[in-house]
N, C-alpha and C positions, 0 to 999 in steps of 0.2 A: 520805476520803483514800485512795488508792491506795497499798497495800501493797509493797514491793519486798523481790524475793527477785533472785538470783544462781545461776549455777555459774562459777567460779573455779579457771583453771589455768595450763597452761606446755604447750605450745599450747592455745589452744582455739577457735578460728575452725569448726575440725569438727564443735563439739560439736549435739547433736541437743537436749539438755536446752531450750533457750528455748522450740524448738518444742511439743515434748511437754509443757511446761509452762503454756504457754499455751493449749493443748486441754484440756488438765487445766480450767482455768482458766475456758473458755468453758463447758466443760460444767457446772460444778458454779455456776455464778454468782459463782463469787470476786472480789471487786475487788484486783485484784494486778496486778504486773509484773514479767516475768523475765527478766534479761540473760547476757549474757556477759562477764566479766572475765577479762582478761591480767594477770596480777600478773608481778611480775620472777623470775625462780628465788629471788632473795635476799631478794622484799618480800611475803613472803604475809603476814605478820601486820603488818604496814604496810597493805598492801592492806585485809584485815578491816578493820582498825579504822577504815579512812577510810572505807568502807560503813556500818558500826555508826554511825558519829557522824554521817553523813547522813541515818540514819535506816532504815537496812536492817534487815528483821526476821530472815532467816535467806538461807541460803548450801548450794547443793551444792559438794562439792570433788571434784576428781578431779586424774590423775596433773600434776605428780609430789610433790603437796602433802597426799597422806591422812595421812599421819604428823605433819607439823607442826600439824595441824589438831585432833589427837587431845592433842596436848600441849598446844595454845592452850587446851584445853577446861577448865572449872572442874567441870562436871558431865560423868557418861558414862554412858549406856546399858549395860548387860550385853552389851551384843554388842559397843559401840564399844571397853568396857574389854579382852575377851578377842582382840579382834583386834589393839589396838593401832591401831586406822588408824581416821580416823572419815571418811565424805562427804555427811555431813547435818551441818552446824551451826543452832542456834534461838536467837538473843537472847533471854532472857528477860528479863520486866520488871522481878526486881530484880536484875540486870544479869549472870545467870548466863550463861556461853556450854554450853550444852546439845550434845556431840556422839553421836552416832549414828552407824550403819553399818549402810545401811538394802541393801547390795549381797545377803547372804547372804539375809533375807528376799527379795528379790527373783529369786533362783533359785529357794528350793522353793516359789515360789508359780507359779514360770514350769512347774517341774515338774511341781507337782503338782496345779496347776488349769486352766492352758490347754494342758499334754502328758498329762495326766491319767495318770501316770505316779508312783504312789506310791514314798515313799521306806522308809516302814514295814517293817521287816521283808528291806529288798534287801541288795544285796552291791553296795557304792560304792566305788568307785576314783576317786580326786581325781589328777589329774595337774598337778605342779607342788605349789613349799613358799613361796611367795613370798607379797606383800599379797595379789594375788588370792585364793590357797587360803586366806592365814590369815581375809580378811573374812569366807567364806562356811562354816567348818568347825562353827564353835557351831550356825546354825538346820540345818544336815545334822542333826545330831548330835541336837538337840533331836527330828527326824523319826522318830527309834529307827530306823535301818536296823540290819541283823543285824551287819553290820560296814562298818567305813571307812576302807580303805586308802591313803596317800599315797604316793604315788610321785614320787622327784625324781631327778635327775642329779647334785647332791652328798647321798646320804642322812644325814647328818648336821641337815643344815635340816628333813629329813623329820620323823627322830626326833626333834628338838627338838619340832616342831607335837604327835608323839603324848606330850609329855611337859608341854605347857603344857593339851591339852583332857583329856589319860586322865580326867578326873574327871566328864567330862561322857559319854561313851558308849566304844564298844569300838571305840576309833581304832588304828592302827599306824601307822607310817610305814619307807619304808627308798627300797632302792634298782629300778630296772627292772628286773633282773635276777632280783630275789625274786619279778616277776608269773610267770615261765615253769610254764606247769601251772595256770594259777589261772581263774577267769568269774568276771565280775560285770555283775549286772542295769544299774547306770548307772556310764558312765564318763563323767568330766568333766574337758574340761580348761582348766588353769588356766594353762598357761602362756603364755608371748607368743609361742610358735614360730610360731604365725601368720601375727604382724603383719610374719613373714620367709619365709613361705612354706616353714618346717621342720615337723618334724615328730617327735612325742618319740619314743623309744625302745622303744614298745611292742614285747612280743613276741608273735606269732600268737595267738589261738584265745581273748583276754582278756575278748572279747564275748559272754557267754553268751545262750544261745536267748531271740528277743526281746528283747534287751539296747536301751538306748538311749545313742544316743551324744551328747553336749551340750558344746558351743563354746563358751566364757565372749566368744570375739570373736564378730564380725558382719561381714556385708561384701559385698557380689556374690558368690552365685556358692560351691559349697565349698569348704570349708579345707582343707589338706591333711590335719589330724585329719579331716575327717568324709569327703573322697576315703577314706582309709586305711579308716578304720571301716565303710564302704557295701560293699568290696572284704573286709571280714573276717569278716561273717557278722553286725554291725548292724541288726537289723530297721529302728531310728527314728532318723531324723538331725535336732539341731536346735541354730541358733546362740544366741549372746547376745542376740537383739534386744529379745524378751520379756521377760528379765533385764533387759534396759534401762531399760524402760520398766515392769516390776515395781518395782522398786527407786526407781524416780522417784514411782511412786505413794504408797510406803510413804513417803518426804520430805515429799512434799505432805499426806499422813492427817496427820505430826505436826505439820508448820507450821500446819496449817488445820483440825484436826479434824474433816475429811471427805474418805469414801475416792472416789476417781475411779473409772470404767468403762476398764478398760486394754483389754479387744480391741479400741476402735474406734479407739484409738492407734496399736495395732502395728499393725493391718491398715491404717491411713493410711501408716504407713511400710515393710511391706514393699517390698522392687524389684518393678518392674513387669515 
């Protein structure tokens, strides 16, 4: 019998997940199948359950449902519990919903194994307080960078994040204005200015020598973060797409207990 898995959102016509999943799929010999579902903004845990009682063994979530997903959950990961947001859900067999947040592994693996760009020991800058920063701050954090700084536009959200992880490494948070004067080895960002063709508030000189600069989006072409960072003394520029497709693997390891070959992914999906 053919296994069915999902990702589930408000849109998702765009999403990349079925494809990457189904290469996942091909490669490893999995007998599975993986869709896409439209839930309504209002029917996501409507939607799960009509999957689950069809017979669905697990579910990627993404925007704007990681929060409700996280609360649907009876069991949580250490990473899904400290984020609050889960985008891995597992049925289990005796009927637990198992959530996960397989997004933050999914960067330092994109980091740290296909930019080979260690986090050990660096000086990090997370740009942005929001789901995105909070999914990925525990596996940073776990990395032991020397420090890890949050920077937001209202720094109070900032300072909350250094007051929910301080127990886990030597986080800060505040406002853009506290970077002036400051390098750090990888800057990351986290926020959506992006997906508007803004651009956060950094101030000159935050790219220290050989710095790397890292786009949680993806897209044609660069974002205005990584234009800005190429023009600020950024030795390494690189988007989300790895993280993509990082994070999709780490879903697939725990659905299926076997890990996929993710370069032959991304490099099926870079632009041409």
């Amino acid at each position: 019998m053919t296994d069915r898995y999902a990702v589930v959102g408000n849109p998702i016509a765009h999403s990349k997940s079925p494809l990457i999943h189904a290469e996942f799929a091909r490669q490893t010999g999995q007998n599975m199948a993986y869709a896409a579902l439209l839930a309504p903004l209002d029917g996501f845990a409507a939607t799960v359950g009509t999957f689950r009682t069809e017979g669905g063994k697990g579910l990627n979530v993404t925007v704007p449902f990681k929060q409700e997903a996280w609360r649907l959950a009876t069991r949580l990961t250490d990473r899904a519990r400290m984020a609050e947001a889960a985008n891995t859900l597992k049925f289990e067999p005796d009927g637990a919903i198992l959530a996960d947040n397989t997004d933050g592994a999914g960067l330092v693996r994109d980091i740290g194994e296909n930019l080979g760009a260690g986090i050990e020991g660096r000086r990090v800058l997370l740009l942005g307080a929001g789901g995105a920063a909070r999914g990925v701050l525990l596996p940073l954090l776990l990395r032991e960078p020397a420090q890890l700084a949050i920077a937001n536009r209202t720094p109070e959200k900032a300072v909350a994040l250094e007051r929910h992880f301080a127990a886990h490494g030597p986080v800060e948070g505040g406002d853009y204005a506290r970077l002036a004067g400051r390098q750090f080895d990888i800057v990351i960002n986290a926020t959506s200015s992006s997906l508007s063709d803004a651009l956060p508030p950094l101030p000159p000189g935050v790219f220290a020598p050989g710095a790397l600069a890292y786009d949680m989006m993806y897209g044609k072409g660069l974002t205005p973060f990584l234009q800005f960072a190429r023009g600020n003394g950024a030795a390494r520029l690189a988007d989300g797409l790895g993280m993509l497709v990082e994070q999709a693997a780490e879903s697939f390891f725990l659905w299926r207990g076997v890990r996929p070959q993710t370069r032959p992914v991304i490099d099926m999906l870079l632009p041409c």
